[in-house]
C-alpha positions as CSV (number, residue, x, y, z in Angstrom):
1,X,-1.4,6.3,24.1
2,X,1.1,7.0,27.0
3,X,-0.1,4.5,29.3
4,X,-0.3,2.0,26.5
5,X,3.6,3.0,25.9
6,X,4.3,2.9,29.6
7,X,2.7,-0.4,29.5
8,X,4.5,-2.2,27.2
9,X,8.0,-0.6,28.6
10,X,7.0,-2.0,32.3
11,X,7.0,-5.4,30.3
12,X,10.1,-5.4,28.5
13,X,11.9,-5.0,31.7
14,X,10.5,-8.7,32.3
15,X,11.9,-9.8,28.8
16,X,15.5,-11.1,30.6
17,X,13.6,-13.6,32.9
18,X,10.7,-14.6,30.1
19,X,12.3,-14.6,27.1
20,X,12.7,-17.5,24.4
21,X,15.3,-18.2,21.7
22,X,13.2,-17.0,19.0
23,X,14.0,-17.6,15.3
24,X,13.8,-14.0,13.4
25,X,13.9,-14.6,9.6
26,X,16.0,-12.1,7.6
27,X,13.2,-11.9,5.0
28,X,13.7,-11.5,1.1
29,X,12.6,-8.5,-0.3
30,X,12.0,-7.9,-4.1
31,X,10.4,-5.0,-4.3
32,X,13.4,-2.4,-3.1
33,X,15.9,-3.3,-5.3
34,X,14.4,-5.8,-8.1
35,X,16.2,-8.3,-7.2
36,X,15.4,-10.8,-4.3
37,X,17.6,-9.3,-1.6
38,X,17.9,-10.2,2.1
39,X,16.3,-7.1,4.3
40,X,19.6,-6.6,6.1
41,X,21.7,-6.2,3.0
42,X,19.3,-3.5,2.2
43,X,19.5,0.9,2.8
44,X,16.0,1.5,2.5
45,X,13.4,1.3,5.3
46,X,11.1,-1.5,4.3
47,X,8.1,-3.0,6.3
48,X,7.2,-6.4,5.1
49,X,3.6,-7.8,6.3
50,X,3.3,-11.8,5.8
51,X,0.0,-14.1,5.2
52,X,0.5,-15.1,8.7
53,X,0.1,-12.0,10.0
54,X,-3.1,-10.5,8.2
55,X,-4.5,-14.1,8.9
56,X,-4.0,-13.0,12.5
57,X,-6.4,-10.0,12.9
58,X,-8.8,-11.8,9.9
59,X,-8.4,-9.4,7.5
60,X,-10.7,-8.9,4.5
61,X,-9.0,-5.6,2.7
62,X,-5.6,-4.9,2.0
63,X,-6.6,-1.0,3.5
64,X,-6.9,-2.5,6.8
65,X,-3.4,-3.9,7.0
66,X,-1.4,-0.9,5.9
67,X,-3.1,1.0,8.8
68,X,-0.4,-0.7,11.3
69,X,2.4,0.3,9.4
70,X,4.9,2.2,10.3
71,X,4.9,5.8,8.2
72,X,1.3,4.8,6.0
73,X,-1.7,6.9,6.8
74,X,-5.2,5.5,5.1
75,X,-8.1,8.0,4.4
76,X,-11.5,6.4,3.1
77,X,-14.7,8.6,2.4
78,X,-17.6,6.7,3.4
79,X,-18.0,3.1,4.1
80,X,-16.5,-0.1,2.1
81,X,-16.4,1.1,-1.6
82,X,-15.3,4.2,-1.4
83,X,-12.4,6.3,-2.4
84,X,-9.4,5.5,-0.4
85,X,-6.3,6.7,-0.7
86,X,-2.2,5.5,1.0
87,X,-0.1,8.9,2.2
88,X,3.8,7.6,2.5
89,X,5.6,9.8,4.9
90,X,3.3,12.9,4.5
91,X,3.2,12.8,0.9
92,X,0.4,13.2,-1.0
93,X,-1.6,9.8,-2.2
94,X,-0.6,10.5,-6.1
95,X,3.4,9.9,-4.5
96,X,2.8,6.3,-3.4
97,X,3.0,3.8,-6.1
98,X,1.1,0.7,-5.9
99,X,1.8,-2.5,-7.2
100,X,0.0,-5.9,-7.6
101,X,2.4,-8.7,-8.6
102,X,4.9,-5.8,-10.5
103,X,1.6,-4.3,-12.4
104,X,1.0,-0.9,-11.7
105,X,-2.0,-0.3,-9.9
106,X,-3.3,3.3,-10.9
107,X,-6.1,4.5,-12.2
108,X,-5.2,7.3,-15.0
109,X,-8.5,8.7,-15.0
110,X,-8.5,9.7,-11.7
111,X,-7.3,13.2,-9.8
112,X,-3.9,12.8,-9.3
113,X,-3.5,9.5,-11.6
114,X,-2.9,7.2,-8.3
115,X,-4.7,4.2,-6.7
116,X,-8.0,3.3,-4.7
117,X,-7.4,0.7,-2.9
118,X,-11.2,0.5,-1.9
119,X,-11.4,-2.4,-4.3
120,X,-8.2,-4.8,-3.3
121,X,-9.1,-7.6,-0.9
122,X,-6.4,-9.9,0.9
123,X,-7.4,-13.2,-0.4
124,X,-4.7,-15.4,-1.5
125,X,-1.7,-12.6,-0.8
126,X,1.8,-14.0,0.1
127,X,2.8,-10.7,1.5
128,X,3.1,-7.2,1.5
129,X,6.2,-5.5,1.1
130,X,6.3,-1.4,2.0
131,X,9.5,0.5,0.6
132,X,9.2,3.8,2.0
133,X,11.6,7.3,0.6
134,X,11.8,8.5,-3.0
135,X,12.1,5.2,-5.6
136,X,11.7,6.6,-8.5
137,X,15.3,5.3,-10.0
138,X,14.0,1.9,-10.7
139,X,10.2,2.7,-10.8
140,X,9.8,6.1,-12.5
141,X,7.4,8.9,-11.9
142,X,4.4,7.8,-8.9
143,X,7.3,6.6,-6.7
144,X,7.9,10.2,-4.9
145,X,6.5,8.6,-0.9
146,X,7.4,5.2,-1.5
147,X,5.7,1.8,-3.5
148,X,3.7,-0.8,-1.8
149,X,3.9,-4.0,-4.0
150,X,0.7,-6.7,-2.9
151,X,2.5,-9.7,-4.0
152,X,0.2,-13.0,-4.3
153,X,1.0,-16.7,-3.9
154,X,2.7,-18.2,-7.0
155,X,1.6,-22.4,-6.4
156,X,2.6,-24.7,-4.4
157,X,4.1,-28.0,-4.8
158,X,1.3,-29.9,-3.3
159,X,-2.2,-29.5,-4.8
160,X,-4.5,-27.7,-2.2
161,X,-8.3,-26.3,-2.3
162,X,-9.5,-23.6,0.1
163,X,-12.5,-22.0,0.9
164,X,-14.3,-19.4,3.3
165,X,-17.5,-17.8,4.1
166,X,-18.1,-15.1,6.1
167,X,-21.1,-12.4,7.4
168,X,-21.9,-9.9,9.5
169,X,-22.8,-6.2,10.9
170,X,-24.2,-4.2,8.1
171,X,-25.4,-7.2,6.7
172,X,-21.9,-8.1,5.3
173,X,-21.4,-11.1,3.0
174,X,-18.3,-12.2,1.9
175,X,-17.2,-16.0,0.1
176,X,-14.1,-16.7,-1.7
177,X,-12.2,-19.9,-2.9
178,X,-8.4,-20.3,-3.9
179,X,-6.8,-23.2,-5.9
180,X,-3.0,-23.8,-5.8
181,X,-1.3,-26.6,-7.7
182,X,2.3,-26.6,-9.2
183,X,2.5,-23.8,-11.2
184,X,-0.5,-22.0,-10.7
185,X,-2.4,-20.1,-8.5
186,X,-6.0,-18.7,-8.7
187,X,-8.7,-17.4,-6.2
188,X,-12.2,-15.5,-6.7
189,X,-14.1,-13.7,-3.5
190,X,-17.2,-11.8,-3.6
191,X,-18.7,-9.2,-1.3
192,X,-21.6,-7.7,-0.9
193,X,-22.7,-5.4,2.5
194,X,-25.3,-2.9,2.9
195,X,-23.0,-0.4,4.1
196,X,-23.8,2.7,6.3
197,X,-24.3,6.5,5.3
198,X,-21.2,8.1,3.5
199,X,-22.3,11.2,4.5
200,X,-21.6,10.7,8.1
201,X,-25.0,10.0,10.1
202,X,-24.6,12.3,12.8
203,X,-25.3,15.3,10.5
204,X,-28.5,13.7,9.9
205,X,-28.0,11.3,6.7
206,X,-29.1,8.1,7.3
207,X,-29.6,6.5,4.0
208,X,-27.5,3.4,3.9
209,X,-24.8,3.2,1.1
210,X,-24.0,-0.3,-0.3
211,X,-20.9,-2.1,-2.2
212,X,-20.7,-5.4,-4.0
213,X,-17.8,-6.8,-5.6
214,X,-16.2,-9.7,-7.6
215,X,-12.5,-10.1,-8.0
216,X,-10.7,-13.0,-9.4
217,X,-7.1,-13.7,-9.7
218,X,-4.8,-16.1,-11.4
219,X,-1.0,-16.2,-11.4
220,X,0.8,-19.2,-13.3
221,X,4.8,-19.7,-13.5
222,X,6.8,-22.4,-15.1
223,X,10.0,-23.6,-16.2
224,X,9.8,-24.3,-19.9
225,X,13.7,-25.6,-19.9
226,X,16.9,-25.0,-17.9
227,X,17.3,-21.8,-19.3
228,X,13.7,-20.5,-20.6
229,X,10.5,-19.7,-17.5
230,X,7.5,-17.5,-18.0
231,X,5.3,-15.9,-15.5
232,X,1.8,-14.6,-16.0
233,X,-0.2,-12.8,-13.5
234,X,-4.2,-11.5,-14.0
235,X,-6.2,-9.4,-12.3
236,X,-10.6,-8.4,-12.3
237,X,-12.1,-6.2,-10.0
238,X,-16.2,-5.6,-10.8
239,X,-17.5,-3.7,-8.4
240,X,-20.5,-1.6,-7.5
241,X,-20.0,1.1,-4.9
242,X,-23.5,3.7,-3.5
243,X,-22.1,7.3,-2.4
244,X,-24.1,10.2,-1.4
245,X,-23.6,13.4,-3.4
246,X,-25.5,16.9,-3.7
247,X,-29.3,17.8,-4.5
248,X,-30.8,20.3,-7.1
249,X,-29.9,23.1,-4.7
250,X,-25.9,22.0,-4.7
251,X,-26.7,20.9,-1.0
252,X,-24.9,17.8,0.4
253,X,-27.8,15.4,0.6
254,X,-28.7,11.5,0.8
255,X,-28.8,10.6,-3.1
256,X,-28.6,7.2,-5.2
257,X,-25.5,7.8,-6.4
258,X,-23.5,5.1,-7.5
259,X,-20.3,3.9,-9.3
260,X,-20.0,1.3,-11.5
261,X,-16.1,0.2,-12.0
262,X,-14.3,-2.4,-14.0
263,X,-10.5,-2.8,-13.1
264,X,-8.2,-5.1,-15.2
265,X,-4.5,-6.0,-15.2
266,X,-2.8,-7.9,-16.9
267,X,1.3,-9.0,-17.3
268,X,3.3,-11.7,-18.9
269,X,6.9,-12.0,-18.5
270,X,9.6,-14.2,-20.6
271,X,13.0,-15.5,-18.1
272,X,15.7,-16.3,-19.8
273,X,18.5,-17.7,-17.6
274,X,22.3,-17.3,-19.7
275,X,26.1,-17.4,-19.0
276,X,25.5,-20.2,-16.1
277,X,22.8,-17.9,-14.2
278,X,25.3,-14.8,-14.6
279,X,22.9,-12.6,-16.8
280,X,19.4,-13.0,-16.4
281,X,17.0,-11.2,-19.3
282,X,13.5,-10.4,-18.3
283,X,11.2,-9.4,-21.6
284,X,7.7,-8.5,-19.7
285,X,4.3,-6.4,-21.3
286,X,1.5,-5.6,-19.0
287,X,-1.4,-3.3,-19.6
288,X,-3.7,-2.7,-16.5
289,X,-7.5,-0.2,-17.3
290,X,-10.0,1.2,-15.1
291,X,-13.8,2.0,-16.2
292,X,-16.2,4.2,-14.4
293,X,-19.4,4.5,-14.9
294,X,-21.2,6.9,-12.0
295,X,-24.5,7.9,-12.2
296,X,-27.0,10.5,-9.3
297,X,-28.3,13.6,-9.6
298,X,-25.3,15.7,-10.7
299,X,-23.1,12.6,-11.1
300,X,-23.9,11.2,-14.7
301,X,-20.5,10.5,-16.1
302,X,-17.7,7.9,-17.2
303,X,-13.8,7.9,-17.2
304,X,-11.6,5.4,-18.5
305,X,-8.3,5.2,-18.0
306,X,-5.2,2.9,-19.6
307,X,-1.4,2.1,-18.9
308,X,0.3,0.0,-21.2
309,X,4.1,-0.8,-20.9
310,X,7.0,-3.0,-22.1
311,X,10.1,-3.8,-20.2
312,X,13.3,-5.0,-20.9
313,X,15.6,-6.0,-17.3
314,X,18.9,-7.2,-17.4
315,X,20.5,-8.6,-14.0
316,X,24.0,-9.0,-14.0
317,X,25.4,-10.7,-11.0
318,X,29.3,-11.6,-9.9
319,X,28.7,-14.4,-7.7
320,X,28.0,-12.6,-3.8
321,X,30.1,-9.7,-4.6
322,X,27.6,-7.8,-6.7
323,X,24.6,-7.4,-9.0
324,X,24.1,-5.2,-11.9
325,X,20.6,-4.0,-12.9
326,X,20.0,-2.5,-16.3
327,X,16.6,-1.5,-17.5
328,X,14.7,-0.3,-20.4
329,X,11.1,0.5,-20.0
330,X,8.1,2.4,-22.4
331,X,4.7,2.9,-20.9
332,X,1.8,4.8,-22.1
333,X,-0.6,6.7,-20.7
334,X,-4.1,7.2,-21.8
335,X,-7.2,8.9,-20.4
336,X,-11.0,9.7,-21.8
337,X,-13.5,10.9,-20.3
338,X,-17.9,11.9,-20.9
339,X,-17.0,15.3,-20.9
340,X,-15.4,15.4,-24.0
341,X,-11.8,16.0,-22.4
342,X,-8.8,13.1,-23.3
343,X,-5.2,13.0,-23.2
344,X,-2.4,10.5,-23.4
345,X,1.6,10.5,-22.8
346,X,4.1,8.9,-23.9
347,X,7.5,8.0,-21.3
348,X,10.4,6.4,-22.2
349,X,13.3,5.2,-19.5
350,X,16.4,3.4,-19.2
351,X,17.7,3.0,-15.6
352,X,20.9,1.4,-14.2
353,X,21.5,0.3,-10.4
354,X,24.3,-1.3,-8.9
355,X,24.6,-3.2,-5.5
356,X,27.5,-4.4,-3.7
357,X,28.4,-6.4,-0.8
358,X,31.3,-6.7,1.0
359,X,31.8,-8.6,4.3
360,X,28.9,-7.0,6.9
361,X,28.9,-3.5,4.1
362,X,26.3,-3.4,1.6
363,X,25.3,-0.7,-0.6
364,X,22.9,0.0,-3.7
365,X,23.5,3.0,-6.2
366,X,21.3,3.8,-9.2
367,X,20.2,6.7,-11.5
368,X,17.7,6.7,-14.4
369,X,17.1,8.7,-17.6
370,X,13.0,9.8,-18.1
371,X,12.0,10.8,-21.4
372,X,8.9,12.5,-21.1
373,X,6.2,13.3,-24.0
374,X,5.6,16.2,-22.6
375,X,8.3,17.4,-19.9
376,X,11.8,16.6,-22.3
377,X,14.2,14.7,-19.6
378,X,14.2,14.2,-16.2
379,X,17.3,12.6,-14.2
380,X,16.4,11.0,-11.3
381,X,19.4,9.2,-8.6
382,X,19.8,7.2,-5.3
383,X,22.0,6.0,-3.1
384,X,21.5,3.3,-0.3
385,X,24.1,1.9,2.1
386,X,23.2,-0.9,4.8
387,X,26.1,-2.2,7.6
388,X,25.3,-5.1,10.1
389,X,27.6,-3.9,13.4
390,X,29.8,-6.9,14.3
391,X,28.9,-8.6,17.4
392,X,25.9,-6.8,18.3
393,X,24.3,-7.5,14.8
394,X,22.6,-3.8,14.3
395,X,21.6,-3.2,10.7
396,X,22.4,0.3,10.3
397,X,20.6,1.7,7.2
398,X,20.5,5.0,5.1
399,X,19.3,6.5,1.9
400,X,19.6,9.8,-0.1
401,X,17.7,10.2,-3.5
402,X,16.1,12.4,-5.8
403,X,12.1,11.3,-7.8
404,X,9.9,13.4,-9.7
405,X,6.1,12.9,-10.1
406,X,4.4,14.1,-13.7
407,X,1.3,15.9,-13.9
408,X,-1.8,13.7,-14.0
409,X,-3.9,13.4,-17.1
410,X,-6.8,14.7,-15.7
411,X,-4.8,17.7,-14.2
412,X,-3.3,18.8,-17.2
413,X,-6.4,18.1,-19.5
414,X,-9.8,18.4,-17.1
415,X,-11.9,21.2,-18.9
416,X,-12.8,22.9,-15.6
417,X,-9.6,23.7,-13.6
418,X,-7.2,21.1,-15.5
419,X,-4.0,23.4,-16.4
420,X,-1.7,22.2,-19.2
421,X,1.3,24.7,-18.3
422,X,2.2,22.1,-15.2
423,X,5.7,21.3,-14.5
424,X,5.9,18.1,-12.9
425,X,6.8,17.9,-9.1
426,X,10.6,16.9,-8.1
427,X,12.0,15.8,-4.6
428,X,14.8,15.0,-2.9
429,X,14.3,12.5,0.4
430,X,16.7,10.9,2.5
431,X,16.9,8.7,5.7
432,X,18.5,7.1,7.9
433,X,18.0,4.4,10.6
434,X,18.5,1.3,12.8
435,X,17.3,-2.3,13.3
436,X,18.7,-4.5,16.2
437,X,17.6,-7.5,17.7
438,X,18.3,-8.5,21.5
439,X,17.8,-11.2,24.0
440,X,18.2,-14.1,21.6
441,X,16.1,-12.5,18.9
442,X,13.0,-12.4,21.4
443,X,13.2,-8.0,21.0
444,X,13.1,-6.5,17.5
445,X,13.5,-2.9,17.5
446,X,14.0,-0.1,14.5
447,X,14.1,3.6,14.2
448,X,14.0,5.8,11.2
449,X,14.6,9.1,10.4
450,X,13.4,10.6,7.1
451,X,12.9,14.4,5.0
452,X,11.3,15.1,2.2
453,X,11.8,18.4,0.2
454,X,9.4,18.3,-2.6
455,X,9.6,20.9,-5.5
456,X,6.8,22.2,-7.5
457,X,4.0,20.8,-5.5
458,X,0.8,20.5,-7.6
459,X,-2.2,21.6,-5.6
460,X,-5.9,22.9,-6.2
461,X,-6.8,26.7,-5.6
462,X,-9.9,28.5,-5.6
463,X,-13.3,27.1,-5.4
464,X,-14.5,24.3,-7.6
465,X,-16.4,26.6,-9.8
466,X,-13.7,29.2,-10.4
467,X,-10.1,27.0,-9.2
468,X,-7.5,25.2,-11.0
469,X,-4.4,23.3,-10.5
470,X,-1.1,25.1,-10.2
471,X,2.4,24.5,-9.0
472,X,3.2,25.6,-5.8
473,X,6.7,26.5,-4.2
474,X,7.4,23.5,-1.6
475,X,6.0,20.7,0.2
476,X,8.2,19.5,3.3
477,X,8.1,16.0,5.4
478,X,9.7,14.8,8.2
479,X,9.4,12.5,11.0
480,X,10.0,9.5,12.9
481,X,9.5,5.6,12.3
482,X,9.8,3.5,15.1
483,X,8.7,0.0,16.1
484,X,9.0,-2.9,18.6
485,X,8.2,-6.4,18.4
486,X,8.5,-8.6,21.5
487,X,8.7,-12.4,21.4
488,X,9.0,-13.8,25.1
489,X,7.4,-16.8,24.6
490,X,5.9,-19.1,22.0
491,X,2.6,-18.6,22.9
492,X,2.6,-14.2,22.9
493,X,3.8,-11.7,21.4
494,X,3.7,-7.7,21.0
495,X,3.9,-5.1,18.5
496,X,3.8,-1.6,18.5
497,X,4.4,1.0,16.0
498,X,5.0,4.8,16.5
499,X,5.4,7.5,13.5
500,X,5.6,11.2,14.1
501,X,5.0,13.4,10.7
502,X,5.7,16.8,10.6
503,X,4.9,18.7,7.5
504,X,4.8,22.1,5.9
505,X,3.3,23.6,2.8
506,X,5.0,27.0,1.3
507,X,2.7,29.0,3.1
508,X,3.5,27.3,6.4
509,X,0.2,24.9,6.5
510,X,0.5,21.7,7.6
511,X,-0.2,18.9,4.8
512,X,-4.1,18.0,4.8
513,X,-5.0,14.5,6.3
514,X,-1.4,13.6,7.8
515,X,-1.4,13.2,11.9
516,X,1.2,14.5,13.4
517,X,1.2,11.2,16.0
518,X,0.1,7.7,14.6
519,X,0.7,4.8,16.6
520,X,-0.4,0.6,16.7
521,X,-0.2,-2.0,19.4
522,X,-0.9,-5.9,18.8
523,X,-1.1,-8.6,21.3
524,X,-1.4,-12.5,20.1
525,X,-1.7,-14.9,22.6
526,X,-1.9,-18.7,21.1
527,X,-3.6,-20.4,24.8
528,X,-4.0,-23.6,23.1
529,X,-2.8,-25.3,19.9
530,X,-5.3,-24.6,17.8
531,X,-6.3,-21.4,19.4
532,X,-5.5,-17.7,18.3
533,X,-6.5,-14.4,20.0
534,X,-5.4,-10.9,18.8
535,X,-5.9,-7.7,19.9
536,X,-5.1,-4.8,17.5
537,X,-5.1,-0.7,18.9
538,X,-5.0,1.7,16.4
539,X,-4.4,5.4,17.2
540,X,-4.7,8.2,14.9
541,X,-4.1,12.2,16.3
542,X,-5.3,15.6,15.1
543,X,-4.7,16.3,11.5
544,X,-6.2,19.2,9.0
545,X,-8.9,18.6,6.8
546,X,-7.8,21.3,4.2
547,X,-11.6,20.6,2.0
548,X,-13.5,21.8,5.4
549,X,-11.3,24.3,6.4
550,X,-11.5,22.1,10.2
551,X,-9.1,20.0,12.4
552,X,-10.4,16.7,12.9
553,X,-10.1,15.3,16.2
554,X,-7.8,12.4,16.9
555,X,-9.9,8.8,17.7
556,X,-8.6,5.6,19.5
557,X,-9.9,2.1,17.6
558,X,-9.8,-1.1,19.5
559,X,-10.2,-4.4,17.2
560,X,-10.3,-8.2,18.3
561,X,-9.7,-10.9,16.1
562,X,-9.4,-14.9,16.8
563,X,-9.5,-18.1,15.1
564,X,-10.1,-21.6,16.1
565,X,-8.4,-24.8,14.1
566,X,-11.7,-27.6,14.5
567,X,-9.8,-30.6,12.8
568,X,-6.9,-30.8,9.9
569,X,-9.5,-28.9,7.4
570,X,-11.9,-26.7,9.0
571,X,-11.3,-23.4,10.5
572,X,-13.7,-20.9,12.5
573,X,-12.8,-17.3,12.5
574,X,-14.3,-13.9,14.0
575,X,-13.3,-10.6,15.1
576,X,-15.2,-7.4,16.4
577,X,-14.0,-4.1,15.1
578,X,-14.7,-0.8,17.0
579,X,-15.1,-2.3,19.9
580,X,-16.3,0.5,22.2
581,X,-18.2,1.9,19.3
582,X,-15.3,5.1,19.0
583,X,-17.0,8.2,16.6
584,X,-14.7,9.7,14.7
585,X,-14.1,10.8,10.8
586,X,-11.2,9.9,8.4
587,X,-12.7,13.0,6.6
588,X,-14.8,16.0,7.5
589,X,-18.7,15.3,7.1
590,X,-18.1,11.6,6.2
591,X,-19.3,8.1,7.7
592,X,-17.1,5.6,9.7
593,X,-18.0,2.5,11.0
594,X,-19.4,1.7,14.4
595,X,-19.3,-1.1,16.8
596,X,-19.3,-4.1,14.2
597,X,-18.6,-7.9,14.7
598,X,-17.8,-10.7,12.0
599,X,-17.7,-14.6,12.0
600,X,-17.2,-16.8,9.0
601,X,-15.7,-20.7,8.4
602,X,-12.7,-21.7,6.2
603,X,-12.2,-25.3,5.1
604,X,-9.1,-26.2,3.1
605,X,-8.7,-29.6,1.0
C-alpha cells in the first residue's frame, strides 16, 4: 500500500505538464437532504457512484461497488448468497440504512433488523448515492452510520432494449434484460453459480455451496397534468442460497443447508405540484417483506418479516434562497417467526429541515419528533453547513447531529437471549471536511474528519446457549476519509481512496470486523475508441473477529475488468477477480473466492 501511494504521488507531480481541461459535474444528490440538491451546496460527506462507473470494473452486485468507497467496509460469510452486511464509519451493520428507490431495505426478521445485500444486483441502477454521519432527522431510527440509497433508472425518452449474458469460474451463469421507454423502466436478471465452500476450504470443507436467483424490477413515472405526477417503483428478489452449518455433534461440518428467501418491495407515490411550484405535496405508501425458509440439520426454520409505512412531505421553497421540508411519517414493524416468538411496533414521526443559501454559504438544519410504541419519544437534531472558498473554489463542509437506533424485533422478542428491557441506542456524530479541485478540474481531492459517540450500545454476551442481548455503556468511532481522483487526459484516469477507523468499545476493545486501514486504487485507460481497461486494488488491514476470539490478517485483492464496443449494438465484456489468487477471510473460518475470471456479451436495441 505505501508504494502504491508513493506511486501515484510521483505521478501527480507530472499532472501540470499532462493535464486536460476536464469537465467535473457538480452532481445532484437526493438522498442527503430530500430534495435534489447540488453536492457542493451540501454539509454532509456524500460519495456518489454512477452507471458509468460500475460499468467500468463489470460489476454484477451492488456489494462489490461499495467496497471502493470511502468509509464502507463489506463483510460476507461464504460465497455469493450469503449474509452480508455494510459497516458506515465503524458502526455496526444494523446503523446503515439502506434504500432501493426511497423503500427501506431491511429485513425485520433478522438480528439487528438491517439489510443483506447478498441478494441486490446492479442491473439497471442509475447510481449510488452514500450519505455517511448520523441521518436520522429525516430518516428515523437505522440511520445511526449513514444511508446508502440504490436509485434505478426512471425511462428514457427514447425507447431502448438491452440485454447481457454472462459465465464463468464456479460455473457462474448470469442473463438479464432491461426495457426503458417514456415513463417506465423495467429489468429481470437471473443467476445461478455453483459456488465454493462457505466454510472456508483450507480447514478441510470442500463441499461446494450454491446460489440462484431471480430479481425483477419495474419503476414507472408520469405526469398526469401540470400539477398532478405519480411514481411507482417494484421490487422481487427469489433466491436460493446453500450454507454449511453444524452436525449431530454441534461440530462445524459440510451440511445441505440451505435458505430459501422471498424479498418484496413495493411504493407508490402521488406529486402534487401547487402555488406555481412553491409547495410541493408528496402522499407516498410502501410496504417492503422478507420470507425465510432455511432448512439442514439443526436449521429447520422460517422468519418473516414486514415494514409498512405512509408518508406525508411537504417542500416549501423561496425561489434560490431556501427550502422548507416538513414531514409526517407512520411505519410498522412486524416480525414472526417458527419458534413461536412475534412482535410488532408501532412509530410515529414528524420531522422539519430547513436549508438555506446565500451567495457561496449554504447550510441545512433539521430536528424530528419519534414516537415510539415502545420507547415514548425520542428527539433527534442536525446541523450541516457547506462554503465554496472564493477563487480557489474549495467546498468546505461540516456536520454535527444526534440519531438513535431502536431495538430490533428479534432482540427484544427472540425466546433464547432476546431481552425486552432494551433501551434503544443514541449517538451524537459530527464531521468535518474538504473538497477542492485543481489544474483545470483534472485533480479532485477530499478529506474528512468524523466521531461517533454512541450511547447504549446493544451487544450479545455470553455463549449462545446461556447469552443475551444487553446495553452496553459506549461505542466510539473515528477516522479519516480521504480520496483522489486524477484526470490528465481523456483517455486515463486514477482513483484512490484511503479511510483510517479507529474504534473503541467500553471495555477498550476495538469494534469487531472494522480495519483500522482500508484503502482503493483504480486505473482506466480508454487505448482506443471503443476500448476500456480497468484495474481495481482493493486493500483491507487487520481487524478483530470478535465470534473467534482471533485477528484476521489484512489481504491485498487485484481485479481487472474491460469491455470492448463491436458495432452500435453489441458489447463484449470480461474481468478476472483475484488475480494472484490472494487467501484471505472476511470472517474467521469462512470461504472467499479464489483466482476467478468472467466474460459475457451485451447487445442493446
Amino acid at each position: 500500500m505505501q508504494k502504491l501511494i508513493l506511486g501515484l504521488a510521483a505521478a501527480l507531480l507530472l499532472a501540470t505538464t499532462l493535464h486536460a481541461e476536464t469537465t467535473i459535474l457538480d452532481p445532484i444528490v437526493v438522498t442527503a437532504t430530500r430534495t435534489e440538491t447540488p453536492l457542493s451546496q451540501l454539509g454532509s460527506s456524500v460519495t456518489v457512484v454512477t452507471a458509468e462507473e460500475i460499468e467500468e470494473k463489470q460489476l454484477t452486485q451492488v456489494l462489490d461497488v461499495l467496497r471502493s468507497v470511502p468509509g464502507v467496509n463489506i463483510v460476507q460469510s461464504g460465497p455469493r448468497g450469503t449474509a452480508t452486511s455494510a459497516y458506515l464509519r465503524g458502526t455496526d451493520t444494523r446503523h446503515t440504512l439502506v434504500l432501493i428507490d426511497g423503500i427501506e431495505f431491511r429485513d425485520t426478521s433478522s438480528i439487528g433488523g438491517g439489510s443483506n445485500l447478498a441478494n441486490i444486483s446492479t442491473e439497471n441502477i442509475e447510481r449510488i448515492e452514500v450519505v455517511k454521519g448520523a441521518q436520522s432527522v429525516i430518516y428515523g431510527s437505522d440511520a445511526i452510520g449513514g444511508v446508502i440509497n440504490i436509485i434505478t433508472k426512471k425511462g428514457s425518452r427514447n425507447r431502448s432494449t438491452s440485454a447481457s449474458l454472462e459465465g464463468g469460474s464456479y460455473n457462474t451463469r448470469e442473463a438479464s434484460a432491461a426495457i426503458s421507454a417514456p415513463g417506465i423502466s423495467a429489468a429481470v436478471s437471473t443467476t445461478t453459480t455453483d459456488g465454493f465452500s462457505s466454510y472456508n476450504e483450507k480447514d478441510g470443507f470442500s463441499e461446494k455451496d450454491g446460489y440462484k436467483k431471480t430479481s425483477f424490477m419495474l419503476n414507472s413515472g408520469h405526469s398526469l397534468s401540470e400539477s398532478l405526477a405519480y411514481n411507482l417503483s417494484f421490487h422481487l428478489t427469489d433466491s436460493e442460497s446453500e450454507f454449511d452449518s453444524y452436525d449431530w455433534t454441534f461440530t462445524p461440518a459440510d451440511t445441505d443447508a440451505k435458505t430459501d428467501s422471498l424479498e418484496t418491495a413495493a411504493k407508490g407515490e402521488l406529486i402534487f405540484s401547487l402555488l406555481q411550484d412553491v409547495w410541493t405535496l408528496k402522499l407516498g405508501s410502501s410496504i417492503s417483506s422478507a420470507n425465510h425458509k432455511t432448512s439442514g440439520t439443526y436449521d429447520n426454520y422460517e422468519y418473516d418479516g414486514d415494514i409498512k409505512k405512509a408518508e406525508v412531505l411537504n417542500t416549501i421553497r423561496a425561489g434560490e434562497l431556501q427550502t422548507l421540508l416538513l414531514g409526517f411519517e407512520i411505519e410498522k414493524e412486524d416480525y414472526q417467526s417458527s419458534y413461536g416468538d412475534s412482535g410488532d411496533t408501532l412509530n410515529r414521526a414528524v420531522y422539519i429541515q430547513d436549508q438555506l443559501k446565500i451567495s457561496d454559504f449554504a447550510i441545512s438544519v433539521g430536528a424530528r419528533l419519534d414516537n415510539h410504541q415502545e420507547f415514548g419519544n425520542e428527539v433527534t437534531w442536525r446541523i450541516a453547513p457547506s462554503y465554496v472558498v472564493p477563487y480557489c473554489g474549495a467546498h468546505l463542509h461540516a456536520s454535527v447531529g444526534t440519531g438513535f437506533k431502536a431495538p430490533s424485533l428479534f432482540q427484544l422478542y427472540y425466546p433464547y437471549g432476546g431481552n425486552a428491557d432494551l433501551d434503544p441506542e443514541t449517538s451524537l456524530s459530527y464531521d468535518i471536511g474538504f473538497d477542492q479541485k485543481l489544474l483545470s478540474n483534472s485533480i479532485v481531492l477530499s478529506a474528512t474528519w468524523f466521531h461517533n459517540d454512541i450511547e447504549d450500545y446493544i451487544n450479545w454476551y455470553g455463549d449462545w446457549l446461556t447469552g443475551g442481548y444487553e446495553n452496553i455503556e459506549e461505542l466510539t468511532t473515528e477516522g479519516v476519509e480521504t480520496s483522489i481522483g486524477w484526470y490528465p487526459l481523456e483517455l486515463i484516469s486514477f482513483k484512490l481512496g484511503y479511510t483510517y477507523t479507529d474504534s473503541e468499545t467500553d471495555d477498550g476493545s476495538r469494534k469487531a470486523r472494522i480495519p483500522l486501514h482500508k484503502g482503493s486504487f483504480d486505473i482506466s485507460i480508454y487505448p482506443l475508441d471503443n476500448l476500456q481497461l480497468t484495474t481495481s486494488i482493493l486493500y483491507t488491514g487487520e481487524r478483530e473477529d470478535g465470534a473467534a476470539n482471533e485477528t484476521l490478517d489484512a489481504y491485498t485483492l487485484v481485479n481487472l475488468s474491460g469491455s470492448y464496443q463491436v458495432c452500435d449494438y453489441a458489447k463484449l465484456f470480461a474481468r478476472i477477480d483475484n488475480l494472484f489468487d490472494e487467501d484471505y477471510e472476511e470472517v474467521a473460518g469462512y470461504g472467499t473466492a479464489g483466482l476467478s475470471a468472467y466474460a459475457g456479451l451485451k447487445v442493446t436495441f
